[in-house]
C-alpha positions in Angstrom: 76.8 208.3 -48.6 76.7 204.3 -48.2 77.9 201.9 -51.2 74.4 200.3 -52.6 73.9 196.9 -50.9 71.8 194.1 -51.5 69.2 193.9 -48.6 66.8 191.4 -50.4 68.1 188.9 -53.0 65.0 188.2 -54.3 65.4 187.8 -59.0 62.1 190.3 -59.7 61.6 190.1 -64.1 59.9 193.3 -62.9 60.3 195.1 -60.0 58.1 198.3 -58.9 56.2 200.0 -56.6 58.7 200.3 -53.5 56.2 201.6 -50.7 58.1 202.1 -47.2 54.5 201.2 -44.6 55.7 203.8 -41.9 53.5 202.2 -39.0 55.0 198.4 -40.0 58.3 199.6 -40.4 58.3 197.1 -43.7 59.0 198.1 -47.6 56.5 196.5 -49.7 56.8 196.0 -54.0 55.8 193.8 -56.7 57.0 191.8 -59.4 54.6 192.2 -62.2 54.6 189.8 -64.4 55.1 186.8 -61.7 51.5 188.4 -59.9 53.9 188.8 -56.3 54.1 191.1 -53.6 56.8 191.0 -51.3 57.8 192.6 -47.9 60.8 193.1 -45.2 61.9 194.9 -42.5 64.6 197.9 -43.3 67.7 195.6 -43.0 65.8 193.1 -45.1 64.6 190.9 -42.5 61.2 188.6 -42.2 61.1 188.3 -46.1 58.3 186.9 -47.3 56.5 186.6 -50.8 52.8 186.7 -51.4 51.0 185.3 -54.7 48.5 187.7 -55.8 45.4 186.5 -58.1 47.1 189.4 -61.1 49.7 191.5 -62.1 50.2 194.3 -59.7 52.3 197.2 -59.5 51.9 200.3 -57.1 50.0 201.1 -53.4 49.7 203.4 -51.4 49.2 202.8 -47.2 45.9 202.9 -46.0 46.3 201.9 -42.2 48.4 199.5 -40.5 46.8 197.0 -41.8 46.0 197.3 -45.4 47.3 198.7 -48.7 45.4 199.9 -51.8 47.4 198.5 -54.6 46.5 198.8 -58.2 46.9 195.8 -60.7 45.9 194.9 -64.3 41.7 195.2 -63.7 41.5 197.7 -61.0 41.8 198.9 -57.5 42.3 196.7 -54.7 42.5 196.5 -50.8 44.4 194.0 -49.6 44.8 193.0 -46.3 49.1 192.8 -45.3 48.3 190.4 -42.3 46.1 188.3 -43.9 44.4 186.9 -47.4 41.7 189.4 -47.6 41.9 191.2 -51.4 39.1 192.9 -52.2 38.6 195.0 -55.7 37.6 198.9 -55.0 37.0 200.0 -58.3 38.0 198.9 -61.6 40.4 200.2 -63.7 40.6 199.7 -67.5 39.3 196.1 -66.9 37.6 195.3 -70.3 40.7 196.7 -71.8 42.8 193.4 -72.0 46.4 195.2 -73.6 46.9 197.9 -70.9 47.9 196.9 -67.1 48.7 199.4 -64.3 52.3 200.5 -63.9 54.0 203.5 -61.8 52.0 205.1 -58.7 51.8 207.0 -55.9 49.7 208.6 -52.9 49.6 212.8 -52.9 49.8 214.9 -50.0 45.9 215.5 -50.1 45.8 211.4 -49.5 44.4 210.8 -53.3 46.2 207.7 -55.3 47.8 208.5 -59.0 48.5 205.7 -60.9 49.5 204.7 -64.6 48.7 202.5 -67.0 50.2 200.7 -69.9 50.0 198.1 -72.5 51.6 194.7 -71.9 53.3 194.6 -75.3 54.5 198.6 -75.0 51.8 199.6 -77.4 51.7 203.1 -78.3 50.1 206.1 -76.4 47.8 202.8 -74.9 48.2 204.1 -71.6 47.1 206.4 -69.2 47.4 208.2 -66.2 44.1 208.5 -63.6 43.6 210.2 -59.6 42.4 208.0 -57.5 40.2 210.1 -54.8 37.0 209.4 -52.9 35.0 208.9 -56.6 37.2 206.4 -57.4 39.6 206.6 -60.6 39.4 209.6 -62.9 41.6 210.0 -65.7 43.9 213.0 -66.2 45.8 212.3 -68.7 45.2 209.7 -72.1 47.5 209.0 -75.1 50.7 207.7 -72.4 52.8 204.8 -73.5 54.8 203.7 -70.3 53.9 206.7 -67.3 56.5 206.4 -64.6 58.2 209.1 -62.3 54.9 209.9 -60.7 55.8 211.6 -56.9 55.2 214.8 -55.5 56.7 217.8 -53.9 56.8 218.1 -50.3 55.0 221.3 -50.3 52.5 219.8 -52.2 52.6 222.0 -55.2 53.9 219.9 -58.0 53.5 216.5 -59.2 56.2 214.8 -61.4 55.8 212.3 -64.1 57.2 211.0 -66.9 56.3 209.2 -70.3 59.4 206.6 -70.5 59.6 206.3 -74.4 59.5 210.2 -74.5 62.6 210.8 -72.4 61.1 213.7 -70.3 60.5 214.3 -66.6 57.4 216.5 -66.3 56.3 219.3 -63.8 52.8 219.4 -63.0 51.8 222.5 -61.0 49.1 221.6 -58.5 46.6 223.5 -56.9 48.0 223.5 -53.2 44.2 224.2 -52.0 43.2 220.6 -53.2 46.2 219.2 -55.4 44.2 219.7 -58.3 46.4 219.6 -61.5 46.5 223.2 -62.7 47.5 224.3 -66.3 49.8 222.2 -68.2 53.2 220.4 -67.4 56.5 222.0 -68.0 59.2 220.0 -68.7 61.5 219.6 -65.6 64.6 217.4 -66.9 65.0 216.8 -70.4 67.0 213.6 -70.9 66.1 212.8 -75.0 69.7 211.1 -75.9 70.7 210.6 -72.5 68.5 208.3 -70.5 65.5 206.6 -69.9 64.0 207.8 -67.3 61.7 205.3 -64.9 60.6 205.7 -61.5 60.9 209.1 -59.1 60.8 209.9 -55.3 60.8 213.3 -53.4 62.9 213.9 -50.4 62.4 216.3 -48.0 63.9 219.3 -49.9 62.1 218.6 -52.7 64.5 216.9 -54.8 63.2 214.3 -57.2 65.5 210.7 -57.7 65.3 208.9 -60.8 65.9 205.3 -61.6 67.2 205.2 -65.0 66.3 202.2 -66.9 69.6 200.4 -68.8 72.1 203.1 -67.3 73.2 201.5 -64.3 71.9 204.2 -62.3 69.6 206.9 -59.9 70.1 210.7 -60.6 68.8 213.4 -57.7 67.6 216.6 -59.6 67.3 220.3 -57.4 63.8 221.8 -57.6 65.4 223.7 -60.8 66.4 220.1 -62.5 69.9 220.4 -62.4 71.7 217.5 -61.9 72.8 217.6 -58.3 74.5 213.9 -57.6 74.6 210.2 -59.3 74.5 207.0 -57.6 75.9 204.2 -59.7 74.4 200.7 -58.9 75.8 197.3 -59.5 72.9 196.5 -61.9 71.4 197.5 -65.7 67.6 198.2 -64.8 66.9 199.9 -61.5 63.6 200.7 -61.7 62.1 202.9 -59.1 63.5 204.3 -55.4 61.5 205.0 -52.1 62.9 206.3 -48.9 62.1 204.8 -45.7 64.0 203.3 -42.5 63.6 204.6 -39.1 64.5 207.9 -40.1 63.6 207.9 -44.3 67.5 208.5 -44.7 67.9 205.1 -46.4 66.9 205.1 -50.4 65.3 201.6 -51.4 66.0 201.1 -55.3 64.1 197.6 -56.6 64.9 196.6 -60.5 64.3 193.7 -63.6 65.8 191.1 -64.9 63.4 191.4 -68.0 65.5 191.7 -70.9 68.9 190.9 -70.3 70.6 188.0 -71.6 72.3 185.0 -69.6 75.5 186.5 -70.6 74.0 190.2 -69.1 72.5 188.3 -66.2 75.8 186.5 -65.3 77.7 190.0 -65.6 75.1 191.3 -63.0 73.6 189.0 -60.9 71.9 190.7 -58.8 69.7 192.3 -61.1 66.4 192.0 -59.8 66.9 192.4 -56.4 66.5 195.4 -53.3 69.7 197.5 -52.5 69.6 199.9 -49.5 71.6 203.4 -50.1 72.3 205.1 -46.5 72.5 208.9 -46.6 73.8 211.0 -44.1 72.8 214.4 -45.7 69.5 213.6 -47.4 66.4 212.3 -45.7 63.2 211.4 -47.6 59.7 212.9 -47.1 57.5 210.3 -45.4 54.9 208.4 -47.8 50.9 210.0 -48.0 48.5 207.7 -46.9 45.3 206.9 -49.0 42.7 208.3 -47.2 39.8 208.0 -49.6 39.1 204.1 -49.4 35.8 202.6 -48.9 
């Protein structure tokens, strides 16, 4: 396994959403609270940064082209060669204290995405699947959902509510991906960790970003504790796999927080670092195929 290396210095407050575009060959994220998306190439080349009209957090691929990315009011599609952003379908929009947060696409090509309130308010959040009716909500009463990713074989979800300290298991109807019964508890971390944003690899293991412990964890399919990767910075925040072959682990993080004396200690906190694995490779990212 590769040392973590910085492939884009950008300074996020808030980094999230790592999508890996497999027909552009680019990783995409956000910085929330500056209302920017940025892209690059897999060795972190043709960086660019893209002012969007809101906070945004999370997309899914739609074609080549476009993304459906989810931000503070709703549901856009936003064009990655052009201006074009055009809102789907709201989402919480005449709630001002909650703004979308973690997300991903499922294998079945629907869009599951959470939401949060700006100030961390209490069970003010949410988590909805986004399918061809637009948002429906699953689950209320969340106060900051993140780990949301899904088993290769398409019958679990994963999520987490951050402030509880617990990775869920959310069986899955493999017919439809239907959430079926309720969630298990898949990693218990209360004392340990916070846990923030998940990926799947191939086997079916889930990596977590740990918020203020320096580090992402890989969990077996039984949530043992299979391998650590330390990183050089306080608040990773969420991983994706992606390059040529999805055996390179994106990990984005924040800056939000930490003091100038934490900042100088770290500073690269808020940028991109690239982890190249030999034994692992990551399962490739579900398109959104419900779009308008």
């Amino acid at each position: 396994m590769g040392r973590p290396r910085v492939i884009a210095p950008t300074r996020c407050r808030l980094g999230e959403g790592p999508l890996w575009h497999p027909e552009r060959g680019e990783l995409i994220w956000f910085d929330i609270p500056e209302r920017a998306m940025f892209q690059c190439g897999a060795e972190g080349g043709n960086l660019r940064r893209r002012a969007l009209p809101e906070a945004f957090s999370a997309a899914a691929w739609i074609d080549r082209r476009r993304i459906l990315a989810a931000s503070q009011s709703g549901l856009w599609r936003l064009d990655l060669d052009g201006e074009a952003c055009e809102r789907l379908w709201p989402l919480e929009a005449d709630d001002p204290v909650t703004r979308a947060n973690d997300g991903r696409a499922d294998p079945w090509g629907n869009f599951w995405i959470g939401t949060m309130g700006w100030k961390f308010e209490r069970g003010a959040g949410a988590i909805w699947r986004v399918g061809a009716e637009g948002p429906r909500l699953w689950r209320k009463g969340v106060t900051v959902p993140n780990s949301i990713c899904f088993s290769p074989d398409g019958r679990a979800a994963y999520w987490t509510d951050t402030v509880e300290q617990i990775i869920w298991r959310q069986p899955l109807d493999p017919a439809d991906g239907a959430p079926r019964g309720e969630s298990e508890v898949f990693v218990d971390l209360r004392g340990k960790a916070w846990p923030d944003g998940s990926v799947c690899d191939a086997e079916g293991h889930v990596w977590n970003a740990q918020w203020d412990a320096w580090r992402v964890v890989r969990y077996a399919p039984d949530g043992r504790e299979e391998r650590v990767v330390e990183l050089p910075i306080q608040r990773p925040t969420c991983p994706a796999f992606g390059g040529p072959d999805l055996r390179r682990l994106f990990v984005v993080s924040a800056r939000a927080g930490l003091s100038e004396a934490q900042l100088a200690a770290q500073p690269d906190a808020g940028a991109v670092f690239a982890i190249d694995l030999e034994d692992v490779r990551g399962a490739p990212e579900a398109r959104f195929l419900h779009a308008p």
